[in-house]
N, C-alpha and C positions, 0 to 999 in steps of 0.2 A: 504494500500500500504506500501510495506517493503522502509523504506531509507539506507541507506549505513552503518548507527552505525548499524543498526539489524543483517547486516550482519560480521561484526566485530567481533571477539571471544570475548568474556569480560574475565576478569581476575576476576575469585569466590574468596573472600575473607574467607581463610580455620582456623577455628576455631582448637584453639590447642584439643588435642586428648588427653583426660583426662583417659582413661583404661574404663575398663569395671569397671562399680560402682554396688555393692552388699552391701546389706543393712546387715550389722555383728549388731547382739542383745549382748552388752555387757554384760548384766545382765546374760544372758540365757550361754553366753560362761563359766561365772564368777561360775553359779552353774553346769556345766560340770565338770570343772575344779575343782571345790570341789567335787564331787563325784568321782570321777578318783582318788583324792589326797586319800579320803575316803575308797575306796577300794582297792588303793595301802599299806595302813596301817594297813590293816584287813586281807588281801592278806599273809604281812609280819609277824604279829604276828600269824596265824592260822597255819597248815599243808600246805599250797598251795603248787604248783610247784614252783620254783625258776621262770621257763620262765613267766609264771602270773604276779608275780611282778616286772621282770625287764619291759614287756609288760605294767602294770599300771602306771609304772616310768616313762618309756620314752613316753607314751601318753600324762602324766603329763607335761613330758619339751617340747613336738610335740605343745600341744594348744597355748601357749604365743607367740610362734616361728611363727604358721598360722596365731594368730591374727595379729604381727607384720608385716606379709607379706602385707597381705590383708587391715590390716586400718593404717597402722603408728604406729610411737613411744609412738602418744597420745592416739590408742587403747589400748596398751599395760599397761598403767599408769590408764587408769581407769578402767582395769580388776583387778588392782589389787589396787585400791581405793587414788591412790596417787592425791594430787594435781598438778594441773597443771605447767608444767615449767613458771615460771616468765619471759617473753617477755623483755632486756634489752633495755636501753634509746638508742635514736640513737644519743644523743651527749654523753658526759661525761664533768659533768663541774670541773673545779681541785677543788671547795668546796667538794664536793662528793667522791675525794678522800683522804681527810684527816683523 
């Protein structure tokens, strides 16, 4: 038998909405992006077309720009082997800044 809360709307408690998650292989981006850089170089010193290597260039500055879309500032730092930003304190004590 229904009682009265059953029939009541409930109010769904709506989880924030994170995007659509895709799994980015930084490694695999990392040796793209050297072979692009690789054949933009070989591109330039050979006969090629000119449009060939403005095409391997700008594919070259296309990948950092997708990964940064797609995972963040920290994809973008470990395609290209940086360490991690350092997290600052949440106080500051006036020792620390002498």
């Amino acid at each position: 038998m229904r009682t009265p809360e059953d029939l009541e709307p409930r109010t769904a408690v709506r989880r924030a909405d994170r995007g659509i998650c895709v799994p980015i292989s930084v490694s695999r981006t990392r040796f793209k992006l050297l072979v692009f850089a690789l054949l933009a170089v070989v591109s330039s010193l050979s006969d090629s077309p000119e449009w060939l290597t403005l095409a391997l260039i700008l594919t070259c500055a296309a990948i950092p720009l997708a990964l940064g879309a797609l995972g963040g500032a920290e994809a973008v730092r470990a395609l290209f082997l940086l360490p991690p930003r350092p997290v600052p304190p949440d106080t500051i004590r006036k020792d620390d800044l002498i």
